[in-house]
N, C-alpha and C positions, 0 to 999 in steps of 0.2 A: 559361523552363522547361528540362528538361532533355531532352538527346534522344531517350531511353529512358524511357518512364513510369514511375510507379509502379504497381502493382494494387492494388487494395482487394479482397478476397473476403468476401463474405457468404454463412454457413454456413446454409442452411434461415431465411432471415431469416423472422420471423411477422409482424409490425406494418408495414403498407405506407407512414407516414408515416415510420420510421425509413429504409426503403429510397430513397423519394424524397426523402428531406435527402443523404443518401449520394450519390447520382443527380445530384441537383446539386452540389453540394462536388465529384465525380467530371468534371462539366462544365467545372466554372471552373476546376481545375485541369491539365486533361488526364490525369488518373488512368482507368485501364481499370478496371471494374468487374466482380467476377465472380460470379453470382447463382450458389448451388449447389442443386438441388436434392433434396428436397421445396420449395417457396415453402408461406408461410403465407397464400396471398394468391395472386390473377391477377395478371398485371405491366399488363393492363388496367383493373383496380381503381381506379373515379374518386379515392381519397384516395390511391394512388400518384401517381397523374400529377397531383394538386393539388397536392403536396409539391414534384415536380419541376417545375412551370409548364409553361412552351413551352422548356423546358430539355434536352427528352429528346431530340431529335436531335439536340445536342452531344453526349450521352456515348454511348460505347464500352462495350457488356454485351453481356459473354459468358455463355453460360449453361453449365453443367457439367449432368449426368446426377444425379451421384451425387459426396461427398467423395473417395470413393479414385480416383476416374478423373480428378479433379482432381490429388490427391498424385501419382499416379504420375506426370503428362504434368508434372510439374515440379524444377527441381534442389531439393532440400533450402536447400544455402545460401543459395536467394532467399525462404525461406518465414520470417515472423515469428508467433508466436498471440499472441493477446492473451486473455487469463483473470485474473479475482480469484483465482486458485489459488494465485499464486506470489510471490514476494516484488521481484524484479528489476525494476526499473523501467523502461518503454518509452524513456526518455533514454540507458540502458547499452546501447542496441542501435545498429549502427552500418551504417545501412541504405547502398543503391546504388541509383540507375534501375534498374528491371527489378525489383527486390522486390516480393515478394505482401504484405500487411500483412493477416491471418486473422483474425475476427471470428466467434463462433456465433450461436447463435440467442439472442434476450431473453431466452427464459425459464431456458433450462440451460446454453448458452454454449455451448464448444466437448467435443466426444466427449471421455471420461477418458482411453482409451485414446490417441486422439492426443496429447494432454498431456502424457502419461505417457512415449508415442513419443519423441516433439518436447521432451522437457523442457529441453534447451538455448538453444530456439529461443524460452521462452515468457516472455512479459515482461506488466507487470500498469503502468495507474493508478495510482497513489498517492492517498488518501482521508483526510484529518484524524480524521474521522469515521468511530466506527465504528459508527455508527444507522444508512448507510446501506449497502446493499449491493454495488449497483455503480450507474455513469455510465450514461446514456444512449445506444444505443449508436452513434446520428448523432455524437455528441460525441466519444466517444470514436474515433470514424472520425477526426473532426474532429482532434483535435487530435494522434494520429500519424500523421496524413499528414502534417500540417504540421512537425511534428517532422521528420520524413525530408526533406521539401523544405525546409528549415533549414539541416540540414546537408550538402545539395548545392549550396547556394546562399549561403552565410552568412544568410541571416537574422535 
C-alpha cells in the first residue's frame, strides 16, 4: 500500500448496508473513511455493523459535521465527485495518496450546486445500459478506489 491513504467520503449516506460494505473495503485496504453528516442511519445500527463484521476497529472514520466544513478543511486538487451527471469517465482522472474520492447520498447523489462548483473535478461510471440508473453505491466505492490504488501501484 501506499504511504499516504486514499479517503473515501460518504455524503449523508442513508442505507447502513451500503456504509458497512464501504467500512470494510475502507479496512482491507487502508482507506480513511469519511461519514458527512446528516447519517441516514446510527453508525450503531445492527445492519451497519453486520455489513462491516468484526471489521470496524480496522477502519479509520472520521466524521464531518456538515459538507461545507468538510470542502473547506480540504485542498481542492485532492477532491474527486462522483455523479451520473457528467460524462468523463472515473479512468480519466488521475488520482495520488491523499485524495478524497466523494460519493452522495443513494437517493439524489451529490448537492447540484457542488457539481456545478467542482464540475472539473467530476467524473461518472460508464453503464451499457440505459434501464439502469445508477451502480450501487458500495460498488461503485468499489471499484474507484481500486482504480486509484491501480495506478499507484500498477495493478
Amino acid at each position: 500500500m501506499t504511504t499516504e491513504p486514499f479517503h473515501i467520503v460518504l455524503v449523508e449516506p442513508e442505507i447502513p448496508p451500503n456504509t458497512g460494505s464501504i467500512a470494510r473495503l475502507c479496512g482491507a485496504t487502508d482507506t480513511v473513511l469519511h461519514l458527512v453528516h446528516p447519517l441516514g442511519f446510527s453508525t450503531s445500527d445492527k445492519h451497519l455493523k453486520r455489513a462491516g463484521l468484526d471489521y470496524w476497529r480496522f477502519v479509520d472514520i472520521r466524521y464531518w459535521d456538515n459538507f461545507e466544513s468538510f470542502l473547506t478543511a480540504q485542498a481542492e486538487e485532492q477532491l474527486y465527485f462522483f455523479t451520473t451527471k457528467v460524462k468523463k469517465t472515473y479512468t480519466e482522472a488521475r488520482y495520488r495518496p491523499g485524495d478524497f474520492l466523494i460519493f452522495g447520498k443513494e437517493t439524489k447523489g451529490l448537492p447540484e450546486d457542488v457539481l456545478k462548483l467542482y464540475q472539473e473535478r467530476c467524473y461518472t461510471l460508464p453503464m451499457a445500459s440505459g434501464h439502469i440508473r445508477s451502480l450501487n453505491l458500495a460498488m461503485t466505492a468499489g471499484i474507484v478506489l481500486y482504480e486509484a490504488l491501480r495506478q499507484q501501484q500498477g495493478l
